[in-house]
BAFI-3210 file (N, C-alpha, C; in Angstrom, 3 decimals, decimal comma, padded with zeros to 6 digits):
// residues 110
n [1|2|3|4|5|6|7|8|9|10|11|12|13|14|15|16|17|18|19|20|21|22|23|24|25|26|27|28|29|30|31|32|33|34|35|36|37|38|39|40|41|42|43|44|45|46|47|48|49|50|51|52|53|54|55|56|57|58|59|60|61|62|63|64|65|66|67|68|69|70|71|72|73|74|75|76|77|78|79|80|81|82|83|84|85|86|87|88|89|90|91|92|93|94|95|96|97|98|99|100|101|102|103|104|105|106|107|108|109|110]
n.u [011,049|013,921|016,339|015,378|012,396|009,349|007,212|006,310|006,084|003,138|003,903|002,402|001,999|-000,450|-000,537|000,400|001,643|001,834|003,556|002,810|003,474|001,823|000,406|-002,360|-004,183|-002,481|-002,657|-003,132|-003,544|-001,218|001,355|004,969|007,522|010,095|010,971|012,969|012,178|013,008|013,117|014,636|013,003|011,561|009,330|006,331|006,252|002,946|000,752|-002,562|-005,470|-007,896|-009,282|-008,177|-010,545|-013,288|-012,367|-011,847|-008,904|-007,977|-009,544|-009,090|-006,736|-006,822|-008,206|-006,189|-004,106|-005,103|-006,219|-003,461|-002,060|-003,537|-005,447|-008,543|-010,372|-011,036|-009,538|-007,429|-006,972|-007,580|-005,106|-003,835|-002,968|-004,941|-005,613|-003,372|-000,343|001,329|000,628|-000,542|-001,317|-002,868|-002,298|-004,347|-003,023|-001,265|002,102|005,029|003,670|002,588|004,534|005,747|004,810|004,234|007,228|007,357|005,605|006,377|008,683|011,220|011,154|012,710]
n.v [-018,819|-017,688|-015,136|-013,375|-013,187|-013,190|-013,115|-011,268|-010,622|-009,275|-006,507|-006,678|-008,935|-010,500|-011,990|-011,594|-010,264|-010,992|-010,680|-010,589|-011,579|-011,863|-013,466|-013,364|-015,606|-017,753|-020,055|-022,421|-022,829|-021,975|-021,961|-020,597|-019,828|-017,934|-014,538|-011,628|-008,197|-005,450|-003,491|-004,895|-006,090|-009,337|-011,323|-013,373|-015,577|-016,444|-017,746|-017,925|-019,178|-017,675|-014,806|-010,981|-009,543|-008,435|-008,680|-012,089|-012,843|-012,236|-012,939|-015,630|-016,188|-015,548|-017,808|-019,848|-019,152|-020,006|-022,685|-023,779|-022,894|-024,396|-022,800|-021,203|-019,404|-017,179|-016,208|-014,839|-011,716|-009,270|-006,735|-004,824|-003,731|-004,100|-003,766|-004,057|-006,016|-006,494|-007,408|-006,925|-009,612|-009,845|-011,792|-014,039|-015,273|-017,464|-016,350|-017,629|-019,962|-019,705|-019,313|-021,346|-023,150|-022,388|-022,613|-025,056|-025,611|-024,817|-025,882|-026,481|-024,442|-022,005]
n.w [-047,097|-049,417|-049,491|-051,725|-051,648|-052,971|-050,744|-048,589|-045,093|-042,970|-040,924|-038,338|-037,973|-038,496|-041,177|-044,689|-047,055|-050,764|-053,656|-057,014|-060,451|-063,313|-066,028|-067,773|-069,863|-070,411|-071,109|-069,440|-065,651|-063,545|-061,368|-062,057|-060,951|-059,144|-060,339|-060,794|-060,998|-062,999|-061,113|-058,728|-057,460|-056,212|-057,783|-057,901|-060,413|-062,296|-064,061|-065,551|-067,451|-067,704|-068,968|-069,428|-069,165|-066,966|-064,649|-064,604|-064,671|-062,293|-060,489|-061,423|-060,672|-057,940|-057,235|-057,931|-055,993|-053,542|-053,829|-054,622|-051,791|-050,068|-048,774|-047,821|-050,523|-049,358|-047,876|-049,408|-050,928|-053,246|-053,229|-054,481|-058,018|-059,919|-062,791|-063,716|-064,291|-062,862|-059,425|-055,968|-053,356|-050,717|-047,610|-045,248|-043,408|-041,276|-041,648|-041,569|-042,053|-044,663|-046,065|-045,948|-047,083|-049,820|-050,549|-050,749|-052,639|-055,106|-055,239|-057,091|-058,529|-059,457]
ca.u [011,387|014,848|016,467|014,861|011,535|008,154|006,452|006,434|005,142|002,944|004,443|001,141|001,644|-001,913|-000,815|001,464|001,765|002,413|003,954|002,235|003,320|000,363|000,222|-003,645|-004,310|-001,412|-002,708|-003,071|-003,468|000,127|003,233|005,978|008,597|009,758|011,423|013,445|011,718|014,220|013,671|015,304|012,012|011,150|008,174|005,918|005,338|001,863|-000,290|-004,039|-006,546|-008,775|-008,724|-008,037|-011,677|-013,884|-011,839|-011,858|-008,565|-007,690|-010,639|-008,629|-005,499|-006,610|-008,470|-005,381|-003,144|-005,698|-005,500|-001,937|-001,462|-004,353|-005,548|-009,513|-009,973|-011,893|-008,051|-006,849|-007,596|-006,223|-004,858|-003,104|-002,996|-006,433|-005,468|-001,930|000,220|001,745|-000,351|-000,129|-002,135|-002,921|-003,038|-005,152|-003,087|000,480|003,031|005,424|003,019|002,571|006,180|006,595|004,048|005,271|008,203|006,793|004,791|007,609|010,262|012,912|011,147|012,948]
ca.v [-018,287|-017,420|-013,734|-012,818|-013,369|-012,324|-012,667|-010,111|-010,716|-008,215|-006,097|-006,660|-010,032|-010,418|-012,297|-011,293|-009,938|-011,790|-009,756|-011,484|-011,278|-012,578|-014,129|-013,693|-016,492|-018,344|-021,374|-023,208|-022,112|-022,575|-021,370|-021,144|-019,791|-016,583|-013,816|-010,401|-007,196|-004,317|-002,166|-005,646|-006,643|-010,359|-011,641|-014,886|-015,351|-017,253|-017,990|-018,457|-019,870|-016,618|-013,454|-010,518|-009,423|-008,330|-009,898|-013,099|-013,522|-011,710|-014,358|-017,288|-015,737|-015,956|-019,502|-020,855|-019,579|-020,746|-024,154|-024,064|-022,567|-024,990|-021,725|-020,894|-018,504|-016,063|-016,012|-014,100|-010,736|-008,625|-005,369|-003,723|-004,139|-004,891|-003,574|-004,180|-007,433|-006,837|-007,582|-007,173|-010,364|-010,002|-013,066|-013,446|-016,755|-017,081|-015,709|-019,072|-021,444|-019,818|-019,805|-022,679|-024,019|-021,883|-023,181|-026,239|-025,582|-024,411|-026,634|-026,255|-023,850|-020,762]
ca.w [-048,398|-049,950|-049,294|-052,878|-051,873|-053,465|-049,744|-047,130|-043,199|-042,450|-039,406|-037,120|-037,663|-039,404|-042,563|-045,412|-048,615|-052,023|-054,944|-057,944|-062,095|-063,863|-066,991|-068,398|-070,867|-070,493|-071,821|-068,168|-064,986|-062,919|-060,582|-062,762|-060,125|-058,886|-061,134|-060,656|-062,162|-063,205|-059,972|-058,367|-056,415|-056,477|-057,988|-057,702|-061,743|-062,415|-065,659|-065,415|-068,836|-068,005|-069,876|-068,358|-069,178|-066,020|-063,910|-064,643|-064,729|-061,195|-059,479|-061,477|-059,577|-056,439|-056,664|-058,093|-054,970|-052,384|-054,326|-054,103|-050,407|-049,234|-047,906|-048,087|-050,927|-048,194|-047,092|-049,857|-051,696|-054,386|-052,208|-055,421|-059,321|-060,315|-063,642|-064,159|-064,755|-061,392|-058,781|-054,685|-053,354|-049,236|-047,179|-044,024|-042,663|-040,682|-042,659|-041,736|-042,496|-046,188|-046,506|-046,153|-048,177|-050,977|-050,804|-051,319|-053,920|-056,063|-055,191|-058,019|-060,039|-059,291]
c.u [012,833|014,487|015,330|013,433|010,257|007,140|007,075|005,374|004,727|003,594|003,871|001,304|000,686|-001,455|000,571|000,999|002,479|002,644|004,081|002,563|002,449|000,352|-001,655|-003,641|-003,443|-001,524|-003,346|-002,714|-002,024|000,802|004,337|007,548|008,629|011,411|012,026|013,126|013,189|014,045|014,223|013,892|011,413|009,601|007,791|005,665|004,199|001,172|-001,593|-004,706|-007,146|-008,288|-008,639|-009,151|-012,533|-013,523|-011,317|-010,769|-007,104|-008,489|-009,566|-007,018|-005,393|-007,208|-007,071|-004,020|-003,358|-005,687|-004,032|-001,252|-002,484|-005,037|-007,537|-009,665|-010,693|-010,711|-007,008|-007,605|-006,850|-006,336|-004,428|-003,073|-003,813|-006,258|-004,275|-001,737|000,814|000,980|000,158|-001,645|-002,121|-003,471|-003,293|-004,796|-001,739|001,684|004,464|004,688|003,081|003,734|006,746|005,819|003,932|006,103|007,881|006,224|005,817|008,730|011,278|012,742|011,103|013,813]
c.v [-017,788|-015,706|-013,098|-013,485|-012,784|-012,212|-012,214|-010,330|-009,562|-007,453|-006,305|-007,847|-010,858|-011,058|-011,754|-011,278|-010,508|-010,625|-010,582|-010,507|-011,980|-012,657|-014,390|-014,387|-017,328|-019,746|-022,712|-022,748|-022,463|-021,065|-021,210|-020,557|-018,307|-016,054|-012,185|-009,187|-006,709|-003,779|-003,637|-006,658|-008,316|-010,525|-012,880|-015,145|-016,882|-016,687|-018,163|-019,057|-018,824|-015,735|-012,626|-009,088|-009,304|-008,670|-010,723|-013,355|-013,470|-012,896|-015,476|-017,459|-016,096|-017,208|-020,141|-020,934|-019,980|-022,129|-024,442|-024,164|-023,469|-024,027|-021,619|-019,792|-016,960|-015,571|-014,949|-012,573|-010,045|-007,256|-004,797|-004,476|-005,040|-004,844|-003,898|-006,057|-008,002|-006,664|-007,616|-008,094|-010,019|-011,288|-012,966|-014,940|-016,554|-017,223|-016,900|-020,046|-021,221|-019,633|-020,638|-023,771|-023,260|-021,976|-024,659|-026,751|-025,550|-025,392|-026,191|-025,122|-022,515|-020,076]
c.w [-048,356|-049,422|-050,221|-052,860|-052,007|-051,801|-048,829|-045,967|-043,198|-040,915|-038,407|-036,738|-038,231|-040,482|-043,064|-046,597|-049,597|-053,571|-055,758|-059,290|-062,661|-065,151|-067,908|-069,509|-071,108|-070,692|-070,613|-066,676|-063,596|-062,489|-061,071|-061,959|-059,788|-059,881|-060,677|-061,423|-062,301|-062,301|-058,728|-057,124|-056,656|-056,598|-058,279|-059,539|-061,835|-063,388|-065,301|-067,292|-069,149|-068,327|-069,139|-068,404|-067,783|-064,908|-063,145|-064,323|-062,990|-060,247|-060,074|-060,550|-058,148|-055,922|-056,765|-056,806|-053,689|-053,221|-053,665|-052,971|-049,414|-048,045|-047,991|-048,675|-050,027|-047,878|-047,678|-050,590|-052,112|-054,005|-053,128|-056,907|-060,345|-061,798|-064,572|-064,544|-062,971|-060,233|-056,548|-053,914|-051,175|-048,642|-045,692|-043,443|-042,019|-041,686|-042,894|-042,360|-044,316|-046,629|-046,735|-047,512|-049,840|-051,635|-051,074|-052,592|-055,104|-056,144|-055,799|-058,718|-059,687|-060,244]
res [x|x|x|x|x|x|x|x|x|x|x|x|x|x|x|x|x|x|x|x|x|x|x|x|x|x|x|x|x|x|x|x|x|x|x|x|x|x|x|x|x|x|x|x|x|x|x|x|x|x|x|x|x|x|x|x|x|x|x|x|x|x|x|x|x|x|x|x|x|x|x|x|x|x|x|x|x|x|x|x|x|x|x|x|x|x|x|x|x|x|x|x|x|x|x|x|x|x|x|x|x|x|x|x|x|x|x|x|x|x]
***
């Protein structure tokens, strides 16, 4: 990942953290690149279909970035902003490998 990036290596080693903007209802469920809040922190922004009702649209969150990271969704879980827009996603895989395949995923669309 780029300097300005939404993932962080955990220090243990164990995985890494994804700093997720979330889009509930956004028409289709997608990656659309990564984005700069105002306190300057990079963020992954992603849309889901589901509402943000019971949720639904926190589970369509984390199928759609085990889809994406070819990860098993057992792999991920939502460590912060169950309620919010901004979301802290924890991943339970090597912190290179989903870097890279992040970067992949995204290609241009930063």
């Amino acid at each position: 990942m780029s300097a300005a990036s939404p993932l962080a290596p955990d220090p243990s080693g164990d995985g890494a953290t994804l700093a997720v903007r979330l889009v509930p209802r956004g028409g289709r469920d997608a990656l659309d690149g990564v984005e700069t809040d105002a306190a300057g922190r990079a963020l992954l922004r992603a849309r889901v279909s589901a509402p943000p009702a019971d949720g639904e649209a926190n589970a369509a969150l984390l199928a759609l970035l085990a889809r994406a990271l070819g990860l098993p969704r057992r792999a991920l879980a939502l460590e912060a902003g169950a309620t919010q827009r901004t979301k802290r996603i924890r991943i339970s895989a090597d912190a290179r490998m989903v870097a890279a395949r992040l970067d992949a995923v995204l290609g241009g669309a930063r």
